[in-house]
C-alpha positions as CSV (number, residue, x, y, z in Angstrom):
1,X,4.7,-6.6,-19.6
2,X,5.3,-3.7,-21.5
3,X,8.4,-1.2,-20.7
4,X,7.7,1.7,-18.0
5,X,8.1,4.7,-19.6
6,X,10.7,7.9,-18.3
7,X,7.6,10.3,-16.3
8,X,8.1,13.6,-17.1
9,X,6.6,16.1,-15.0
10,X,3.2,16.0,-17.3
11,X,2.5,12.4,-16.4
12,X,3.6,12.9,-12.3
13,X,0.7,15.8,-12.7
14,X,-1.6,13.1,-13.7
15,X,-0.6,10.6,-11.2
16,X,-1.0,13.5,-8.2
17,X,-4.2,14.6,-10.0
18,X,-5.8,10.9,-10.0
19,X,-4.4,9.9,-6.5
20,X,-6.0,12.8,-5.3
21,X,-9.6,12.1,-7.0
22,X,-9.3,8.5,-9.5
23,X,-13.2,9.3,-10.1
24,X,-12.9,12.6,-11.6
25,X,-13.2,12.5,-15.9
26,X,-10.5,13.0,-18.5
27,X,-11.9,16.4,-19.3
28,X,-11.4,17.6,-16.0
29,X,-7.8,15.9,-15.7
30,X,-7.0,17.2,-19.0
31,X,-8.1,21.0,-17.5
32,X,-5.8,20.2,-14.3
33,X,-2.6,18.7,-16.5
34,X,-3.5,22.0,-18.7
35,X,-3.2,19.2,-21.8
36,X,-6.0,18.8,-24.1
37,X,-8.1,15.5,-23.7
38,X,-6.9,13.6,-26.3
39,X,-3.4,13.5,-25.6
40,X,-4.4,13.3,-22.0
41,X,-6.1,10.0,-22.3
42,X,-3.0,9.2,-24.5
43,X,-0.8,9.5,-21.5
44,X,-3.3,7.8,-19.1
45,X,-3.5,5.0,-21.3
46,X,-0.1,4.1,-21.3
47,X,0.5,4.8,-17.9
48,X,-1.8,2.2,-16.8
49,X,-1.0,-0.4,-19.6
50,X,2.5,0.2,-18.5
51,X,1.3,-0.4,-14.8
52,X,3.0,2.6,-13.8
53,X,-0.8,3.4,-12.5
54,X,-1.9,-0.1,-11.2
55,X,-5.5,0.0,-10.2
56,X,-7.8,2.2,-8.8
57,X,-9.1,2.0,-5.3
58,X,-11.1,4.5,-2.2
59,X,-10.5,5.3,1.0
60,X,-13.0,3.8,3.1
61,X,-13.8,4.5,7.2
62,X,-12.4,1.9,8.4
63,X,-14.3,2.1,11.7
64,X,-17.7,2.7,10.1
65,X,-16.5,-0.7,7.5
66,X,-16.0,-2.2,11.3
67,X,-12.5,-2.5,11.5
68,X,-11.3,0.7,13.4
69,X,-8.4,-1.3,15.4
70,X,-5.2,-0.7,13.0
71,X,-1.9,-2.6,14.7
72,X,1.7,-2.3,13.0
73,X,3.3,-5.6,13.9
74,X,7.2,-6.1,13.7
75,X,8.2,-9.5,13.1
76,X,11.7,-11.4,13.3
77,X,12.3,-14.6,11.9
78,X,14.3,-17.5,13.7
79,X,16.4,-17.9,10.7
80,X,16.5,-16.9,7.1
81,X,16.5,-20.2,5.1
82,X,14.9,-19.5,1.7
83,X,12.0,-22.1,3.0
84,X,11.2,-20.1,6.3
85,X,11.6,-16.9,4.2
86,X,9.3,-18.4,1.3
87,X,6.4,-19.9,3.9
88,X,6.1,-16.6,6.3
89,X,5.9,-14.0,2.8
90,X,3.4,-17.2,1.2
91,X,0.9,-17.3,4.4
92,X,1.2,-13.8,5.0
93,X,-0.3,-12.9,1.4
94,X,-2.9,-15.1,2.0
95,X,-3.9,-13.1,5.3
96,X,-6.9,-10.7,4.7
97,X,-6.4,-9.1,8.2
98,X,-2.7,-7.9,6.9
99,X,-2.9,-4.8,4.6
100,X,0.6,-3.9,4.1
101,X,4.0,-6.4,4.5
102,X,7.0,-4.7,4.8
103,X,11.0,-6.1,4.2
104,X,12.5,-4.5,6.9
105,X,16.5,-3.4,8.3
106,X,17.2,-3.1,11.7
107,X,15.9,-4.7,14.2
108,X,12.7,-6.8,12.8
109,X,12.3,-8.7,9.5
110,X,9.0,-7.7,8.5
111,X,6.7,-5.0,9.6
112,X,2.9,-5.7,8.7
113,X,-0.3,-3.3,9.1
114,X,-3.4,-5.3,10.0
115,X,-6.5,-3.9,10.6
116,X,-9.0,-5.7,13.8
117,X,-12.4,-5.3,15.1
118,X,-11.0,-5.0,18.7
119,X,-8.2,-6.5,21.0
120,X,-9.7,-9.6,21.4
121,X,-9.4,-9.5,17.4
122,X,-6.1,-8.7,17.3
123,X,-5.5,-11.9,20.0
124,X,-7.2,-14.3,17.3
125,X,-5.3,-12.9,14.5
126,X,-1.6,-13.5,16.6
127,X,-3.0,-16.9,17.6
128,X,-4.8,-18.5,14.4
129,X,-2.6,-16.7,12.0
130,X,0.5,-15.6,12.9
131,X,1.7,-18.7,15.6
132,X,0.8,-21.3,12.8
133,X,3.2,-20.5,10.6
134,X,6.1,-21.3,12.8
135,X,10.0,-20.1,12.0
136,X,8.8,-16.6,13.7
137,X,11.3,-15.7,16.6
138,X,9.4,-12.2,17.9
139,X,6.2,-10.2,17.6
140,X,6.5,-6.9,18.3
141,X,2.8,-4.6,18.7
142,X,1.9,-1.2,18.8
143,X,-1.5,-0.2,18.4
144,X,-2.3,2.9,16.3
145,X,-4.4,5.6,18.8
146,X,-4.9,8.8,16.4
147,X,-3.9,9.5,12.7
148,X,-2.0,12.6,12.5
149,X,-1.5,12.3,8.2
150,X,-2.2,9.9,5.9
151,X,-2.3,10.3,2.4
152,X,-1.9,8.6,-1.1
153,X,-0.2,11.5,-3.3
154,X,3.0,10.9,-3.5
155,X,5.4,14.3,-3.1
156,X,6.5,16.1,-6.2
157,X,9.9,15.2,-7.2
158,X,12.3,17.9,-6.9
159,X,14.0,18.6,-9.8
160,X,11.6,17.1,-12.2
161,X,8.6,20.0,-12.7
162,X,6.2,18.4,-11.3
């Protein structure tokens, strides 16, 4: 893989630009980045063959898709062998119901996002997915109510223009 490049402030414009709209054209980001398109798509170009940009992707309802039930789930480990470690990060990859895994400190190991149909969803996806794996000491739940932000633009960096 190719070396990620330093981002100046011109290529966090076009990240921030494209995470707020990845449809819109390279004429319109060049207009935004106040580049011309050529060099515009030269930046773009290397910023995803760099994989500094690393796919494209929508927002979708997630109750209208028919998943409205999102749970973050803090797990602990019984012990931390490189085997138990290795199995629980190997089975949770392979879970479609878990969106995000997180390496935690403090109190849990892990903490996951998964998205449900409804409780008696969530009680299959603890039972057929999470139990099976074994070497798991604590499940911790708290089910999401209301969305006050969410977002995928990453802040501007301070010092950095941009």
């Amino acid at each position: 893989m190719p070396e990620k490049p330093q981002l100046d402030a011109t290529d966090r414009r076009i990240i921030r630009a494209l995470q707020r709209n990845g449809r819109m054209t390279n004429l319109d980001l060049a207009a935004e980045v106040n580049l011309s398109p050529s060099p515009c798509l030269r930046r773009l170009r290397i910023l995803e063959t760099t994989n500094v940009i690393r796919g494209y992707s929508i927002d979708v309802d997630a109750k209208v898709y028919g998943l409205p039930v999102t749970v973050f789930v803090r797990v602990s480990l019984e012990n931390h062998t490189e085997a138990v470690v290795a199995n629980f990060e190997r089975q949770i990859r392979d879970t479609p119901e878990v969106l995000d895994c997180f390496v935690m400190t403090g109190l849990a190991d892990y903490l996951l996002r998964v998205v449900v149909a409804d409780l008696e969803g969530y009680e299959g996806f603890v039972r057929a997915r999470l139990h099976p794996i074994g070497g798991i000491s604590s499940i911790d739940t708290s089910f999401v109510y209301g969305v006050v932000k969410k977002t995928a633009v990453y802040p501007e960096v301070e010092g950095k223009n941009g």
